[in-house]
Structure formats: structure tokens, C-alpha cells
C-alpha positions as CSV (number, residue, x, y, z in Angstrom):
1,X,0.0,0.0,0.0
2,X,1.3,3.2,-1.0
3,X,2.1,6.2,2.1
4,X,-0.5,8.5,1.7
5,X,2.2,10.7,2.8
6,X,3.1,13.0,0.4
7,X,5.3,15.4,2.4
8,X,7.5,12.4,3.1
9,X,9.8,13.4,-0.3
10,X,10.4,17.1,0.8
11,X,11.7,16.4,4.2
12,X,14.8,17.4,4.9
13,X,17.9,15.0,4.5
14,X,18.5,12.7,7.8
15,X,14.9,13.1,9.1
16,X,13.1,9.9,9.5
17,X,9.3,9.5,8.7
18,X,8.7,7.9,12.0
19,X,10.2,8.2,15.3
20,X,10.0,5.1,18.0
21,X,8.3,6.5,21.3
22,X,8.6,2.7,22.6
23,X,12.7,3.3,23.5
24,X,11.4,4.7,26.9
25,X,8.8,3.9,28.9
26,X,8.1,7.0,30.6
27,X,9.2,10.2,31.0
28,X,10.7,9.2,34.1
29,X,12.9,6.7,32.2
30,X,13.8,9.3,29.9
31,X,14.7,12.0,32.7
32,X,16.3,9.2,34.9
33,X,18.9,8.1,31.8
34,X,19.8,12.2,31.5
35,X,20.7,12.7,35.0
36,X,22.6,9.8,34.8
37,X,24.1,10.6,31.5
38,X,24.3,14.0,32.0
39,X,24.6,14.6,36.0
40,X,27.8,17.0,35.4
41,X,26.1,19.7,33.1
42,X,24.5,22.7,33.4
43,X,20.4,21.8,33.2
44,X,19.8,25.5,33.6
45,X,20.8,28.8,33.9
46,X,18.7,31.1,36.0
47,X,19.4,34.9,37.0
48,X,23.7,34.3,37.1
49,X,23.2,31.1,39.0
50,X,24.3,27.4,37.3
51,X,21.8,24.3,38.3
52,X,23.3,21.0,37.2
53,X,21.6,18.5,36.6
54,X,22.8,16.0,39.5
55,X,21.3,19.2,41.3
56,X,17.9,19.0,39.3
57,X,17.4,15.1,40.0
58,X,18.3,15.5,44.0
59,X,16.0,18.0,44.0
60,X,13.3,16.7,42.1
61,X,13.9,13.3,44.1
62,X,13.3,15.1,47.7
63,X,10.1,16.7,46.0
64,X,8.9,13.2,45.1
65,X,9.3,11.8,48.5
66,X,8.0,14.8,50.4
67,X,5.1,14.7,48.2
68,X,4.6,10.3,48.6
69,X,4.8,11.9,52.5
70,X,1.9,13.3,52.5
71,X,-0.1,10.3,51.6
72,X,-1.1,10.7,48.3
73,X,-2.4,7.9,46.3
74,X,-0.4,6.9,43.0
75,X,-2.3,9.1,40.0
76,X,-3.5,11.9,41.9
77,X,-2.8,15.5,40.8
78,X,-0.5,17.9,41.7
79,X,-0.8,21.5,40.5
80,X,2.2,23.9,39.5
81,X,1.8,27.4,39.4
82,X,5.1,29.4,38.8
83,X,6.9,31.6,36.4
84,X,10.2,30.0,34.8
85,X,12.6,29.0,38.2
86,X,14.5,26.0,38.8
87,X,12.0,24.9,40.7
88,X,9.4,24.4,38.1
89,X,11.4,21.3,36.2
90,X,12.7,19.9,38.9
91,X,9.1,19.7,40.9
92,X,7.9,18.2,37.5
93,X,10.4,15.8,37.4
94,X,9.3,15.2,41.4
95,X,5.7,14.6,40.6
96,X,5.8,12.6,37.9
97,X,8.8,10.1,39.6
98,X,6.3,10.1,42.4
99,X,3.6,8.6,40.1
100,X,1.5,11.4,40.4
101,X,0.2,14.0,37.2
102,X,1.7,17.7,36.6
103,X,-1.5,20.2,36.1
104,X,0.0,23.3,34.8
105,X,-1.6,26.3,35.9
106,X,-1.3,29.9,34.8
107,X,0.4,32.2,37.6
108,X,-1.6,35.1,36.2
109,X,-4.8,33.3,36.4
110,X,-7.9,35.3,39.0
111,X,-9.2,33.2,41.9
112,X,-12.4,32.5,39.6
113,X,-9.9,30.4,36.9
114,X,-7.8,29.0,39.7
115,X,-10.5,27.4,41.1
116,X,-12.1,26.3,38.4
117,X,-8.8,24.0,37.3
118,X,-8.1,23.1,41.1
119,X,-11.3,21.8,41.3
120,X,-12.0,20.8,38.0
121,X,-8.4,18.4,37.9
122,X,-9.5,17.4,41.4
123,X,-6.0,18.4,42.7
124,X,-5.2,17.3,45.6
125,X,-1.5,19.7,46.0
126,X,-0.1,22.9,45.4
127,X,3.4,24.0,44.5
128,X,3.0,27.8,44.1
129,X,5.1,30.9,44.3
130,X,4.7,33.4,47.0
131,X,4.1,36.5,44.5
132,X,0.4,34.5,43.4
133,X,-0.5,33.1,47.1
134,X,-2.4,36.0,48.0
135,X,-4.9,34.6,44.4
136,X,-4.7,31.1,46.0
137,X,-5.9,32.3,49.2
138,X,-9.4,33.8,48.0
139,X,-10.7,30.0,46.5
140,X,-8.7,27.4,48.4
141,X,-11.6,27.0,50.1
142,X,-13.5,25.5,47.3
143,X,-10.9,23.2,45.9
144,X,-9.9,20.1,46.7
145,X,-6.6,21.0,47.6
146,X,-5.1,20.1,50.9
147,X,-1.8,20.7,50.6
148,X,0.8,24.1,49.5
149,X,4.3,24.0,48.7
150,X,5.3,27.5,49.0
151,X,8.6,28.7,46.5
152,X,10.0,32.2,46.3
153,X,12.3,33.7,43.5
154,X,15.2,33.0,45.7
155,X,14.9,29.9,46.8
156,X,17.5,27.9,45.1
157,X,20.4,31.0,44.4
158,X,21.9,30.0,47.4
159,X,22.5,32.5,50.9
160,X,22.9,35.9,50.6
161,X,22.1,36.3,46.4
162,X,18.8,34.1,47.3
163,X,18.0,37.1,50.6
164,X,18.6,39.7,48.3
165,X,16.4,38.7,45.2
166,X,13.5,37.7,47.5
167,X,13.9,41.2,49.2
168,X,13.8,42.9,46.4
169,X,10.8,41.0,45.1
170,X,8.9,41.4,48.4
171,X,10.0,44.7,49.8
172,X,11.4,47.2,46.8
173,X,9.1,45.8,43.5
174,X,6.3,45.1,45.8
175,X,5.4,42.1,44.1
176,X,3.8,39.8,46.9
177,X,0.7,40.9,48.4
178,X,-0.6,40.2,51.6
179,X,-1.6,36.6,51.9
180,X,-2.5,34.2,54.9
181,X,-1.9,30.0,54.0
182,X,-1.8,28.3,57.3
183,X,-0.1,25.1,57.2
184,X,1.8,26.0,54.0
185,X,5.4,24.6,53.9
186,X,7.8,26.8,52.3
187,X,9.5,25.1,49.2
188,X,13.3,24.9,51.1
189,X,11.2,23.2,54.0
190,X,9.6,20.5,51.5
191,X,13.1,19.5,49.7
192,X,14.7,19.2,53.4
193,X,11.5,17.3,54.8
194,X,12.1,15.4,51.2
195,X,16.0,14.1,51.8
196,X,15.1,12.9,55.2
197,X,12.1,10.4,54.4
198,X,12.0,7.8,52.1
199,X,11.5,7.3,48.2
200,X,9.5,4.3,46.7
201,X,9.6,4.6,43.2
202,X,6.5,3.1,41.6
203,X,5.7,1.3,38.1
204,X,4.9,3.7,35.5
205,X,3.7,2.9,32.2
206,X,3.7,5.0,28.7
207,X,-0.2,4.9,29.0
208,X,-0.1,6.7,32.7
209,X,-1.3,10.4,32.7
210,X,1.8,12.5,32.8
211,X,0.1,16.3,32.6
212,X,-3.2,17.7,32.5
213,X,-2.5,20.3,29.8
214,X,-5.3,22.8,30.5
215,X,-6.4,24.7,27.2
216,X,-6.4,28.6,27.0
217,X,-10.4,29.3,27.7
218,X,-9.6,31.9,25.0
219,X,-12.7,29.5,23.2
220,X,-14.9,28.6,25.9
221,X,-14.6,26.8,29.1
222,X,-10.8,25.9,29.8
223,X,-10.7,21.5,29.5
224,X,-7.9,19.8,30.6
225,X,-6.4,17.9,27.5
226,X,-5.2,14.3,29.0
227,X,-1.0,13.6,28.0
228,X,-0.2,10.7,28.4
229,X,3.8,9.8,29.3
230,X,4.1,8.1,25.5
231,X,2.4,11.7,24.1
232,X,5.1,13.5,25.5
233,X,7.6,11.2,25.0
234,X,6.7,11.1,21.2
235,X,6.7,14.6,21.0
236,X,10.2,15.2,22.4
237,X,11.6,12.7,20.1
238,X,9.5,14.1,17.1
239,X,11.0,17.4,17.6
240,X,14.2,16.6,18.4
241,X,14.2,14.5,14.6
242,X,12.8,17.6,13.0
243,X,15.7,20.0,14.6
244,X,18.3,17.7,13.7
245,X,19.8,18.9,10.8
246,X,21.0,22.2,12.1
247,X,21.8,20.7,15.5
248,X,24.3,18.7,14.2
249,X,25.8,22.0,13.8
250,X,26.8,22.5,17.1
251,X,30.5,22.1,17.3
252,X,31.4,19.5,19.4
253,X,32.4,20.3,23.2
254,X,29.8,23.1,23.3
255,X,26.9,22.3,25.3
256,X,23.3,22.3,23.1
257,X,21.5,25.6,25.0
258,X,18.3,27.1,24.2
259,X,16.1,30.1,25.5
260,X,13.1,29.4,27.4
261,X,11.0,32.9,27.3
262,X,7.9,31.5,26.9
263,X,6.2,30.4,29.5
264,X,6.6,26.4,31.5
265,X,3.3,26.3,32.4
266,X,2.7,26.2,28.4
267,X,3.1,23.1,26.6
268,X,5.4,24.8,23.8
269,X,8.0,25.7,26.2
270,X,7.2,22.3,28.8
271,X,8.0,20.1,25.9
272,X,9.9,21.7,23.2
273,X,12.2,23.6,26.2
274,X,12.4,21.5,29.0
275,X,11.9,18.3,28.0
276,X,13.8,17.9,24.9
277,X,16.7,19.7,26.7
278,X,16.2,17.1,29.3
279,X,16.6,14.7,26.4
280,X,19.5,15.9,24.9
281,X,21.4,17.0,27.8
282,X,21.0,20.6,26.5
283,X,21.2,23.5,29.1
284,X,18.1,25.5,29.5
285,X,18.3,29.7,29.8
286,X,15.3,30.6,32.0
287,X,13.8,33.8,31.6
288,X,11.3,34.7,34.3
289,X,9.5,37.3,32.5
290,X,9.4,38.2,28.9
291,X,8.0,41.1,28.7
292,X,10.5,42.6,30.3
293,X,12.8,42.9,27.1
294,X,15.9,44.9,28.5
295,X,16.2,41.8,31.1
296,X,15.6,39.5,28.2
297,X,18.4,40.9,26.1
298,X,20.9,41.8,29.4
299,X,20.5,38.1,30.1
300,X,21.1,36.9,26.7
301,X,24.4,39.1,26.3
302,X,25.6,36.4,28.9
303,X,25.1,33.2,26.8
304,X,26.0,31.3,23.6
305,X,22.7,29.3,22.5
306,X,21.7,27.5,19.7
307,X,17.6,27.3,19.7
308,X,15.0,29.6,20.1
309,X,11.3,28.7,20.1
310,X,8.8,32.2,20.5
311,X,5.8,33.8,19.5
312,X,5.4,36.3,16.7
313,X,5.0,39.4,19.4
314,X,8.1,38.1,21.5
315,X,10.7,37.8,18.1
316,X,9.0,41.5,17.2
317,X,9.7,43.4,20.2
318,X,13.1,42.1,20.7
319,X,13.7,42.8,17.0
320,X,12.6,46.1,17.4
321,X,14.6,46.6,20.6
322,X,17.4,49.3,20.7
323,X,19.5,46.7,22.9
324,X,19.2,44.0,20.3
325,X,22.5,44.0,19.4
326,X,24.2,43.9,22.5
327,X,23.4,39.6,21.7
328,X,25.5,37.2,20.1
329,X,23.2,35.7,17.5
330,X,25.7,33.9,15.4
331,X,25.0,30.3,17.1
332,X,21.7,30.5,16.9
333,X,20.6,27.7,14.6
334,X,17.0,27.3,15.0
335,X,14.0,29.9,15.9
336,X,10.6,28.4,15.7
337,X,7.5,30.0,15.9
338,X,4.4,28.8,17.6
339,X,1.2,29.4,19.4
340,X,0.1,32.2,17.4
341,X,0.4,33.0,13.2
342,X,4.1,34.3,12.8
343,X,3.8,37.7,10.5
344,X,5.7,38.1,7.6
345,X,6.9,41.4,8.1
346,X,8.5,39.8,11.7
347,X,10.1,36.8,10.1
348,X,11.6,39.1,7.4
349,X,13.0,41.4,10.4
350,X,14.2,38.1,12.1
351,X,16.4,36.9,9.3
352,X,17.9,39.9,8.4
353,X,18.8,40.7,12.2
354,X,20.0,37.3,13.3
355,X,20.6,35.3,10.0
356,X,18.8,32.4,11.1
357,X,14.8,32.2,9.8
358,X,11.7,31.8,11.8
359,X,10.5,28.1,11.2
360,X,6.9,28.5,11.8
361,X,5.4,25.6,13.9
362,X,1.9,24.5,14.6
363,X,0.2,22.6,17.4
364,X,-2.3,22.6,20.4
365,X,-1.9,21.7,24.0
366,X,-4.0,18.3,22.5
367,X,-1.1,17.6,20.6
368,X,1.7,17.8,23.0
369,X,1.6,20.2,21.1
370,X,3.9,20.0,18.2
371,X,2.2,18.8,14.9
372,X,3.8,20.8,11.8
373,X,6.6,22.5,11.6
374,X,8.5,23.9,8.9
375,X,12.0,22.2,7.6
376,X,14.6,24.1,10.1
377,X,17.0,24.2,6.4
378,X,14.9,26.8,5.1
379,X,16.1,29.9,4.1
380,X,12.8,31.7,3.3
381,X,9.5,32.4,5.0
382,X,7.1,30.5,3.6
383,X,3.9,31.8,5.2
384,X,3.3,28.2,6.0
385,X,3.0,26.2,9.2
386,X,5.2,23.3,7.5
387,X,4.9,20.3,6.6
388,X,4.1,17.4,9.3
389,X,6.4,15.8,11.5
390,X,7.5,12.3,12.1
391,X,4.8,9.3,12.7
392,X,2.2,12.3,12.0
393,X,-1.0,12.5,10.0
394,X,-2.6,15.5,8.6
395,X,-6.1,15.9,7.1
396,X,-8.2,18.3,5.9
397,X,-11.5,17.8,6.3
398,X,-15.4,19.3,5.1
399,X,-17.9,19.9,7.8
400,X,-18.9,16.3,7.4
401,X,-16.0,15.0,8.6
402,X,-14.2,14.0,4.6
403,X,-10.9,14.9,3.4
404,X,-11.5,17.6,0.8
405,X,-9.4,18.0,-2.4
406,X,-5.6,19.6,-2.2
407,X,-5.8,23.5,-2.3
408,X,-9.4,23.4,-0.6
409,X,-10.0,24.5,2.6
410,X,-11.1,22.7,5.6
411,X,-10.8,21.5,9.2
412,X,-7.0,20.6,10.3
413,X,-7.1,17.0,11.2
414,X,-3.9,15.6,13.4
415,X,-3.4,11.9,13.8
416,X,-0.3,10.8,15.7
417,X,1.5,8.9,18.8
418,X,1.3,12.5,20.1
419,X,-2.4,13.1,20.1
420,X,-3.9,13.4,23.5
421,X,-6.0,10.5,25.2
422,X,-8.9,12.8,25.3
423,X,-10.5,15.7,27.3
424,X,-10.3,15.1,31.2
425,X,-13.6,13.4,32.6
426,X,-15.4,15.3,29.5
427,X,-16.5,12.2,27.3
428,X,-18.9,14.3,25.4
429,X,-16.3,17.2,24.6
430,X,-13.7,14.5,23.6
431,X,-16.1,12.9,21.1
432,X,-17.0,15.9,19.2
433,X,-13.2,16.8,18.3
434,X,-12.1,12.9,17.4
435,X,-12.9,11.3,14.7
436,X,-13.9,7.2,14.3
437,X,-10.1,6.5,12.9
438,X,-8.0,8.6,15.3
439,X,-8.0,11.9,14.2
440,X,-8.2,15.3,16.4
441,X,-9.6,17.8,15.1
442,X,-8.5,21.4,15.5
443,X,-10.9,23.7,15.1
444,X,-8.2,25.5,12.0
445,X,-9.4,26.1,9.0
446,X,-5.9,25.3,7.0
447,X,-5.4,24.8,2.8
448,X,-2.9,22.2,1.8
449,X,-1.1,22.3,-0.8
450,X,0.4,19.2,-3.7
451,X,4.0,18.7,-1.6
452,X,1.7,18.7,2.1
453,X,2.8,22.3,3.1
454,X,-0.5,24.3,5.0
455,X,-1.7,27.5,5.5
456,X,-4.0,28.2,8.1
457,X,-6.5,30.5,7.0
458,X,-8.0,30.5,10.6
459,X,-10.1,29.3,13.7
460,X,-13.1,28.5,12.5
461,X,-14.9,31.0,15.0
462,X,-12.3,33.7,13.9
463,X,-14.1,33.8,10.5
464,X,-15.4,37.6,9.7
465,X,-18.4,37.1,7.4
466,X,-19.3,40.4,5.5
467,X,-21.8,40.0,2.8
468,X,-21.0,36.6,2.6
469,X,-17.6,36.8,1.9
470,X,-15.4,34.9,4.7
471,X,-12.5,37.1,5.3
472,X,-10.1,35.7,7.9
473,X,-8.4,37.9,10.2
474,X,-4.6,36.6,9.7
475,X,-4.3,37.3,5.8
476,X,-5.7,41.4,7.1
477,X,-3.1,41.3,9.7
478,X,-0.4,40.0,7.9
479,X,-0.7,42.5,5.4
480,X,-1.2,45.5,7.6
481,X,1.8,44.3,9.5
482,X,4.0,44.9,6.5
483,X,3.5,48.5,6.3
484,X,6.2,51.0,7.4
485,X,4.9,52.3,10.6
486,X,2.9,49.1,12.0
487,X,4.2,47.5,15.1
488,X,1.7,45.0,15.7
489,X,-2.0,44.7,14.1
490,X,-4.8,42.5,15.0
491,X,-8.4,42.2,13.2
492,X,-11.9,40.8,14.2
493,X,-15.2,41.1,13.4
494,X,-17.5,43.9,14.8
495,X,-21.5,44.0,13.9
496,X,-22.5,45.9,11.2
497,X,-26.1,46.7,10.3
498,X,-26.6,46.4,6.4
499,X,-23.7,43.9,5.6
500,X,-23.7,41.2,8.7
501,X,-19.7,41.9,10.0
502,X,-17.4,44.2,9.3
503,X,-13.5,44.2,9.6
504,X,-11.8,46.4,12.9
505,X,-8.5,46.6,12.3
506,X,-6.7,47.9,15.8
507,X,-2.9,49.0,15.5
508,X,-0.3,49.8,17.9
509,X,2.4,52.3,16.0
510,X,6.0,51.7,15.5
511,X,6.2,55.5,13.7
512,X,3.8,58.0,15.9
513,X,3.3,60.2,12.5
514,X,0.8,56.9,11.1
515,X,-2.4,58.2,10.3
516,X,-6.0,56.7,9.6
517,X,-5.5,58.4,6.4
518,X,-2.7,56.0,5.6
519,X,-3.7,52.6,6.9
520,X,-6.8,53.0,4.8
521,X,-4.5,53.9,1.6
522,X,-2.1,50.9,1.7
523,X,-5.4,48.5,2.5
524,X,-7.1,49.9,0.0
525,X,-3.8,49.3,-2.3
526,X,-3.1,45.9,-0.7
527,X,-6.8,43.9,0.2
528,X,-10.2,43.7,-1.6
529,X,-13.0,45.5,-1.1
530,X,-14.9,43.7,1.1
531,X,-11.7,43.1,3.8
532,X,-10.4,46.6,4.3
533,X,-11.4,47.5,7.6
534,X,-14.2,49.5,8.2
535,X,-13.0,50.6,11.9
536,X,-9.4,51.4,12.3
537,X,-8.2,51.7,16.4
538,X,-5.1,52.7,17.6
539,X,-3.8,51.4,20.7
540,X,-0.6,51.6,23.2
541,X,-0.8,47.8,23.4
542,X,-2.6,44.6,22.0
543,X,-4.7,42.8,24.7
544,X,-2.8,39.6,25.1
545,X,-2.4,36.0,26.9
546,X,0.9,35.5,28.9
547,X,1.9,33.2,26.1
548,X,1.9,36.1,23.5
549,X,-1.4,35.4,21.6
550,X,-3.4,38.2,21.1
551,X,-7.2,38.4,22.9
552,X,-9.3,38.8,19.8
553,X,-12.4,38.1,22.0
554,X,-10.8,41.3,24.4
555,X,-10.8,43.6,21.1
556,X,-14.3,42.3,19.9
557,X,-15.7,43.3,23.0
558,X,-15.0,47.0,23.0
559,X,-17.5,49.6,21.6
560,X,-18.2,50.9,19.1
561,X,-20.3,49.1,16.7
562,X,-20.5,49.8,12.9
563,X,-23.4,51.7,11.6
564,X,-24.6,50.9,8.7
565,X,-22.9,52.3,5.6
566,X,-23.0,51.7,1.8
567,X,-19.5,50.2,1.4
568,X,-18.7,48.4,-1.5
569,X,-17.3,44.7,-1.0
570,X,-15.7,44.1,-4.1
């Protein structure tokens, strides 16, 4: 039987078309051969301070046994809810060696969120830092959690550096409010507690729920996609496949290092970061907070690294940065975009600033997340998410669930040892997104084309219809993002009385002199009639998640509506 592969042939040289997620059997085996292998390297690199990784698996294996202390029974969950610290990998590493699942949770989340994924994951733990325990504290009431691990930014910098940052934190930025959490055990006090009992490591199996992989609630009510340890493990070796060819680059002797800027709690940076770094021994630069760009940059002056996975906005601002150049670029080898629609205009500033191209990327926290990626040889953008990556299926199906012809649009269909097991306790909400034969399906509206590249023309509820045309908010932004003056761009939909929908296009200005007057010139030069915006905003700032993707729902919201007006849609 013939593959019905056809993006097999354009692969790049030395990547398979499958990858073997059976060589481990769970991501504990896979971490446990790494600390072994690699116990004398750096793991990660955190505000001047060095964490090996014999230091990561001591630590991780005190968290483990504090947390089998406290009597919980194997599977039970364990929620993490901290920026990017040393103590976020190795507490994941502890949880999962314990037998227990990782729920990721958002530090910035209100009370109302936070509860609804404490209870809704029925977890039964904490590990939290101190700057969020005052959010904690308003709705642990009405969660099933019993038990909080306290961390603070200093906790593993050692004596005095570790007083001073957490001073600073508490006393000069002011960034931990008041909070009461009797019975809360400070993170220090846990890893102690941890060395002094005992650790029973338990059978763990590649169908065992490694993380509950909550999904933005950008959509609709936030679901916990179900990863299982051979997802993940898939995943890791997936991507490490694809990023081969230009990280066999890396001369020999120099450690493979990449950025982590995006956020743990995400899946991006929680499996493309941490846990192929784990994989390959790779040292990991955390970066607490990435919108702080002159920290990003000061921090990155200090390094050699060779990979760089980011959102569109995070690759434009530091592009647009006066600092920029104060960073060694020349080892950077491979920069992939995710989680949102890399722009054109960013990509073309990328390459011509750091010489290596943006390889756009496509998944969702269902798929571990990494589906598509471009080939990490290219030279070009290609407005593309890629073509699909190892052991992966892609179709593109009609509303009824068919594969439509190439260069038709339809539904983004993923089939692949990295698909989730399903939606957490939500039977109903898994069976509307799989299909009979395996197949999740995304809720993209994507075109592929005769060698199995795809565009995503958008989310399905992202659609604008005005007259009856669909126009789809990416292809507006993308081309308003190219003009001189732009900085960033969004557009949605906004109700408009004689034609349905009409386009809002909101801008935030890289050149103050931009004008109305222009935008509407260069999209009446560059987009059809019926997609130039009717309402143009300017704004200081795009309304965003803490992953980068912009809040359309946030910019849909705000008044005013369109009146009706005889515009012309051709």
C-alpha cells in the first residue's frame, strides 16, 4: 500500500518518517537516563546562578518523596503554578517520579480560573510561588486541595544572592501581596523534609497520565487535555528529529543551549524547552519574565545558545529593541515560531537581524503540542506552518468529517502517537473533536497544498463574514503588518447593520506620524474590497495571553459598533 504521505519526499535530509516512542517507557525513564548521562552539566541557567543536573534530580527526588509523604495515592494530581525558576522542572520531574500527574496552571490566572482548574483536575497539591498566594488564598476553600508548597524567587540561588532577590521581590518591587496560607510549607522546607524520608519509586507505564494540559479558555470553558507519558515522550523525540539537521551543527564540546522565554506552564516551552533539553542534555536559559525585554536581552548578552522557540510578538519586540544588538546571534541555529500566526513582516526582520529564519510551527496543547513544523534548512519564509512531522497524519476535512481536495480549505485534522488521550472526565467534549479513525480535530481552517505544506487561514470562529464573503483575520493582519509604521496589528469582526460583519482593524504604532488616512490607503492598495477595515483603532498595546497570543475576544468586546454604511465589497 502506497504512504498516503506526500510530504515524506520534501523532508529534509536525515529526518526519518517515523520516530519510536517505545525506547522509553516513561518520561521518568527518559529523565532518569539524562541525569545519569548527563549529572555533570549545566540543566539550567537562571538569573547568574548554574543548576546541574545531579542538582535537578536531588531536588526533584526530595520533591517526590515529600510529596509520597503526604499520603497521596499513585495518579492523583498535583498543580504547579510558577513563572520559569529552577524549581518548576525539577518539581515536575518530582511529581511525575512520584507517580503522580503535573496540572500546569497559569500564575496570572484570578481566583475564579484557579479554582475552576483546582477543582475541575480534582488536585489534591499545590506548588505555588509566593508572588500569586495571595490569588490562591481567595478560593482554596472550594478546591480540593489540601496541601501548598510555597517557592519564592530565591529559593535555590543560594544565601545571601537568594535574601537579596527575595527582598527585592517582596519589599522594593512590591510584588507579593498580603496573603494568609496556614499550614503552608515553604518550598526549602519540603526538599529538606524530602531528603530525610523515604522514596518508593512506583511502576509507570507510557499509558499513565503524565500532565493535564489545561487549554487557554480563550474559546470557551478551559478543558484539561489528557497527556499521556508516550504523548510527551513522542513529542520530544518528534521534535528533536525535525531540529536535527542544524543541530548537528553544534560544534562538538559546546553544550546544546536554548532560550526558554515562553512560559513552562505552556506546553510549547514544557515540551519543546524543558523536555527535549532534558533529552538531549542541552542547558536550558530561564527567563522569568518576557516582557520585560531589557532583562531578556541583558540576560542573553551572557550566553551562547543554539535554539529559540517564541511567539510572533516576543521575536518583534526584541527585533525592534534598541539593545538587540548587544546579543550574540551567530550560534543561533533554529527559531521556531508557535502558538500564534508568525507575521511576515517579523520573520523578514528576524532573518535579516539574526541570520537564522523563523521556522513556523503549529500545534495545540492536545497535541503535546507539536504537529507541523516547517524544515529548520529553510532559508525563506514561507507563510506556511510546514509540513508534518514524524509518525504524524494531517487531514483536511469538510464539515462532514471528509478529506477535501488539495488546495481546498477545511478542518486541520492531526493523527499521531502525540495526540492526546482525550478531554479530562469530559466524554462528550472529547467525542465531538475525534474522529472514528483517530483523528483530532483542531478547530483551524488550513489549505494544503500538492507537496503537504498548509496554511491556516484561521479558527473556524475567527471567520469575519461580511456580505457573505469569509474574510479571515490573519491574511488582514499579515498584510497590515508589513507596512512602514505598523508595530503589531490585529483584526476581528464587529457587527455591522446592512452587511452582517465588518473588519476592525486595531494598530499599535511603531512610527507616531501613522495616520487613519494611511492605513486606509495601503489596505485599499493591498486587500479587496470587502476586507479593508471598516474601523481602524489605535492602541498603546494589544490585549494579550501571557503566552503572547493576542485576545481577539478582548478587542471584539470594546465599543463601538458599525453603523450601517454603503460600502462596497468588491
Amino acid at each position: 500500500m502506497t504512504d498516503p504521505r506526500i510530504w515524506l519526499p520534501h523532508y529534509p535530509e536525515g529526518v526519518p518518517a517515523d520516530i519510536d516512542p517505545s525506547q522509553y517507557t516513561s518520561l521518568v525513564a527518559l529523565m532518569d537516563d539524562s541525569f545519569k548521562q548527563y549529572a555533570d552539566r549545566t540543566a539550567y541557567s537562571f538569573m547568574g546562578k548554574d543548576v546541574s543536573y545531579a542538582e535537578t534530580d536531588a531536588q526533584s527526588r526530595a520533591m517526590a518523596a515529600y510529596l509520597q509523604s503526604l499520603g497521596l495515592a499513585r495518579g492523583d494530581r498535583v498543580a504547579i503554578m510558577m513563572p520559569n525558576v529552577p524549581q518548576y522542572p525539577a518539581t515536575v520531574a518530582g511529581i511525575l517520579r512520584a507517580g503522580y500527574v503535573v496540572v500546569n496552571v497559569n500564575p496570572l490566572y484570578t481566583a475564579r480560573e484557579l479554582e475552576h482548574q483546582l477543582k475541575d483536575s480534582g488536585a489534591k497539591a499545590i506548588v505555588i510561588i509566593e508572588n500569586f498566594a495571595a490569588t490562591l488564598q481567595k478560593c482554596i476553600a472550594s478546591t480540593p486541595v489540601k496541601h501548598v508548597v510555597l517557592a519564592s524567587m530565591g529559593d535555590r540561588l543560594g544565601g545571601l544572592k537568594g535574601m537579596i532577590v527575595n527582598f527585592v521581590v517582596r519589599k522594593v518591587k512590591k510584588l507579593v501581596p498580603l496573603f494568609s496560607l496556614p499550614g503552608a510549607v515553604r518550598y526549602n522546607d519540603a526538599i529538606a523534609q524530602g531528603q530525610r524520608s523515604s522514596f518508593a519509586a512506583p511502576p509507570i507505564g507510557p499509558d499513565d497520565v503524565a500532565v493535564l494540559q489545561y487549554t487557554g479558555g480563550t474559546t470557551g470553558v478551559s478543558k484539561g487535555a489528557v497527556l499521556l507519558h508516550r504523548n510527551l515522550i513522542a513529542n520530544v523525540l518528534q521534535s528533536e528529529a525535525w531540529n536535527e539537521p542544524v543541530m548537528r551543527q553544534v560544534p562538538d564540546g559546546e553544550q546544546p543551549t536554548s532560550v526558554c522565554a515562553l512560559p513552562l506552564y505552556h506546553i510549547f516551552a514544557f515540551t519543546v524547552n524543558m523536555m527535549l533539553s532534558l533529552r538531549n542534555g542541552g542547558k536550558v536559559i530561564l527567563i522569568p519574565n518576557p516582557r520585560d525585554l531589557p532583562a531578556v536581552l541583558k540576560e542573553l548578552s551572557k550566553h551562547t545558545f543554539h535554539s529559540f522557540p517564541a511567539v510572533n510578538t516576543l521575536f518583534n519586540g526584541l527585533a525592534h529593541h534598541p539593545d538587540f544588538n548587544t546579543v550574540d546571534w551567530s550560534h543561533l541555529k533554529v527559531s521556531v515560531g508557535g502558538g500564534m500566526a508568525v507575521q511576515g513582516a517579523v520573520a523578514k526582520l528576524w532573518l535579516e537581524k539574526t541570520g537564522c529564519p523563523i521556522c513556523e510551527g503549529y500545534g495545540l496543547s492536545e497535541t503535546s503540542p507539536s504537529a507541523t513544523c516547517n524544515p529548520v534548512t529553510a532559508k525563506e519564509f514561507t507563510g506556511t506552518i510546514g509540513l508534518p512531522i514524524p509518525s504524524t497524519y494531517i487531514r483536511i476535512l469538510d464539515d462532514d468529517g471528509r478529506p477535501v481536495p488539495l488546495g481546498q480549505a477545511g478542518e486541520i485534522a492531526i493523527k499521531g502517537p502525540q495526540v492526546m488521550a482525550g478531554y479530562w472526565q469530559r466524554p462528550d467534549e472529547t467525542a465531538k473533536v475525534m474522529t472514528a479513525d483517530g483523528y483530532f480535530k483542531s478547530g483551524d481552517i488550513g489549505i494544503m497544498d500538492e507537496r503537504g505544506y498548509t496554511r491556516i487561514v484561521d479558527r473556524k470562529k475567527d471567520m469575519i463574514l461580511v456580505s457573505g464573503f469569509n474574510v479571515y483575520p490573519n491574511e488582514v493582519e499579515d498584510v497590515v503588518a508589513a507596512m512602514p509604521g505598523v508595530l503589531e496589528a490585529a483584526a476581528v469582526g464587529v457587527p455591522d447593520e446592512k452587511m452582517g460583519e465588518a473588519v476592525k482593524l486595531v494598530i499599535v504604532k511603531k512610527d507616531a506620524a501613522l495616520t487613519e488616512d494611511a492605513v486606509r490607503q495601503y489596505c485599499h492598495d493591498n486587500l479587496t474590497g470587502y476586507k479593508r477595515p471598516r474601523v481602524i483603532e489605535f492602541r498603546d498595546e494589544l490585549p494579550k495571553t501571557p503566552v503572547g497570543k493576542v485576545l481577539r475576544r478582548e478587542l471584539r468586546d470594546r465599543p463601538p459598533a458599525v453603523k450601517a454604511a454603503g460600502v462596497p465589497v468588491n
